[in-house]
N, C-alpha and C positions, 0 to 999 in steps of 0.2 A: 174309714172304710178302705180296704183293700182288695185291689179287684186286679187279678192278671191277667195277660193277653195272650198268654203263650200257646200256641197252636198245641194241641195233645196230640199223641203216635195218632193215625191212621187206619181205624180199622177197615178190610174190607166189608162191604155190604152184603159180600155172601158166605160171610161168618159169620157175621152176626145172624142172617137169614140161619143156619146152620144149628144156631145155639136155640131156637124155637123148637128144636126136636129133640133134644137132649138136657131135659129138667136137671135142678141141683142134687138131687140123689143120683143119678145116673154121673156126673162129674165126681161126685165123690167116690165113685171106685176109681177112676184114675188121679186124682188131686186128691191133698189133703188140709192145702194151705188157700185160705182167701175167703173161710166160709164164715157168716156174720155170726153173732151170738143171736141165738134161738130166742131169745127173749122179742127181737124183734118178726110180727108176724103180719101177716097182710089183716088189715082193719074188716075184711070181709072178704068171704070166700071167692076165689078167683076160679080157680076151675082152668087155666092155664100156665104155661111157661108165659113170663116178661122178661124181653132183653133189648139192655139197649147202652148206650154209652153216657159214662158220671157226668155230670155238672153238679160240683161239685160246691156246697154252702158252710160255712163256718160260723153258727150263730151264738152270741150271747146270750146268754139264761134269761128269757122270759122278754127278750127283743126279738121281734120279730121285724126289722127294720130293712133288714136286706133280701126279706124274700123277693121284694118286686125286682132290684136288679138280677138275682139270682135267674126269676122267671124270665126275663126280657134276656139273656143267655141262654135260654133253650132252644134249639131247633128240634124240629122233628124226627124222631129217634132216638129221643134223650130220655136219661132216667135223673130227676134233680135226688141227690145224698146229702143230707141234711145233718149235721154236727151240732147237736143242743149242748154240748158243755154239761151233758151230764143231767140235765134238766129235768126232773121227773114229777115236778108240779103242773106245769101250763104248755098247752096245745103249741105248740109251734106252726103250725098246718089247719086247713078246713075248709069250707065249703068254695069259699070266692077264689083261694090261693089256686087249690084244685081246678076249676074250672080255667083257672088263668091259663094254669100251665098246661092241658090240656087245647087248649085254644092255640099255644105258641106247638105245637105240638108235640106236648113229652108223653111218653107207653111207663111210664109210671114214678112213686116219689118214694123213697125209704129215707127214715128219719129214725135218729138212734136218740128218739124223743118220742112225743106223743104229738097224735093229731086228732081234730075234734070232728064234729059233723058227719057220723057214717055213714047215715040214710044218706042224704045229698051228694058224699063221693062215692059213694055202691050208684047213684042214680046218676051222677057224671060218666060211673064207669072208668074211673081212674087210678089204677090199680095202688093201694098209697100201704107200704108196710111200717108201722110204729110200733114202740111200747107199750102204749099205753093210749085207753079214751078217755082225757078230764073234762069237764065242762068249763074250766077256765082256760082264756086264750094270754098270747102274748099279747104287746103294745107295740111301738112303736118308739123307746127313749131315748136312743143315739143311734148314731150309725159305725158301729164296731162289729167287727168280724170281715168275711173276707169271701170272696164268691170264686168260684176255680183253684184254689190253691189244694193242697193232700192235705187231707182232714182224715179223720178216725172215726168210724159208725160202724158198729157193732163189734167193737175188738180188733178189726181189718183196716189198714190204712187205705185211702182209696186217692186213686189221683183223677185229675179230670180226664178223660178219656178211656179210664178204665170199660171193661166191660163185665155190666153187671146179668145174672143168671137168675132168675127168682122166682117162685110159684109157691105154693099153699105149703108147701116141706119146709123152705129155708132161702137163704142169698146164698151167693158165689159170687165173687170180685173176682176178677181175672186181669191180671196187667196186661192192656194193650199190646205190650211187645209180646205176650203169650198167648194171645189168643186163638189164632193161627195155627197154632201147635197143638192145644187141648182141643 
C-alpha cells in the first residue's frame, strides 16, 4: 500500500462556495480541458451542482482493500476519485463505503468504475457517479494501490486537492492552482 502525506494547493472556501452556482456546462463555455468522459454518470438523479476537493484512490481490479483508508482521509468537503484500473466487472463502491464516507463527511464519490447498492446511496443521499450498476462487489485480496497520489478517472488526471465540479450533466476537474481563476 502507498499512501502520501503531502499537503495538496489550498483552496479557498469561498471558491469552492462559488463553484455551487456555476454547474459543468456553464464551465464549459469558458474551459475545455478537465471534463471526465460521459460514460461516467451519477447512479441517481441529483438535481444539484457537487463540489468539493479529490481524495484521491488508486484501486486494483476487483480489490477493494484500500477503500477504508481511502475513507479515513476524508474530511468534510471532500469528494473521494476513485481509479478501478479499468475494471468493468465488480462494484468497487456501495451501501456501507457510502455511508462511511458520508459519516467522515464527503459531498460525494466518482469512480471511473462501478458501484453497487442505488436504493441505499439515493437513501444515504450521497451523491456517487460511476459506470456502471453490477451486482457483484469487490473483496478484499491485498493491499495494493495508493490513497492521495494523481490517478486518472475518466480520461482527466486528478490530483489530491483538485477541485471537482459535478451535477446530472457531467464532471470538471479543475487544478487547484486554477480554480481561483475559472
Amino acid at each position: 500500500m502507498t499512501t502520501t502525506l503531502d499537503t495538496p494547493v489550498a483552496v479557498p472556501a469561498n471558491v469552492l462556495q462559488g463553484f455551487l452556482e456555476v454547474p459543468p456546462p456553464t464551465i464549459g463555455h469558458v474551459r475545455q480541458t478537465g471534463f471526465m468522459d460521459t460514460e461516467i454518470k451519477p447512479i441517481y438523479r441529483l438535481g444539484r451542482v457537487v463540489v468539493g476537493r479529490a481524495v484521491t484512490l488508486k484501486m486494483t481490479p476487483g480489490d477493494a482493500t484500500l477503500t477504508r483508508p481511502a475513507i479515513a482521509a476524508l474530511t468534510p468537503g471532500d469528494i473521494l476519485v476513485v481509479d478501478c484500473a479499468g475494471n468493468r466487472q465488480i462494484a468497487a463502491w456501495g451501501e456501507m463505503t457510502s455511508l462511511a464516507a458520508k459519516v467522515r463527511g464527503a459531498v460525494g464519490v466518482i469512480i471511473d468504475g462501478l458501484a453497487t447498492d442505488v436504493l441505499e446511496i439515493s437513501d444515504h443521499d450521497m451523491p456517487t457517479f460511476a459506470s456502471g450498476l453490477p451486482a457483484r462487489v469487490a473483496r478484499r485480496p491485498s493491499h495494493e494501490g495508493a490513497v492521495n497520489v494523481p490517478i486518472q478517472c475518466g480520461g482527466v488526471v486528478v490530483n489530491p486537492g483538485d477541485v471537482l465540479v459535478a451535477d446530472d450533466n457531467g464532471i470538471v476537474v479543475i487544478p487547484a492552482t486554477e480554480a481561483a481563476e475559472v
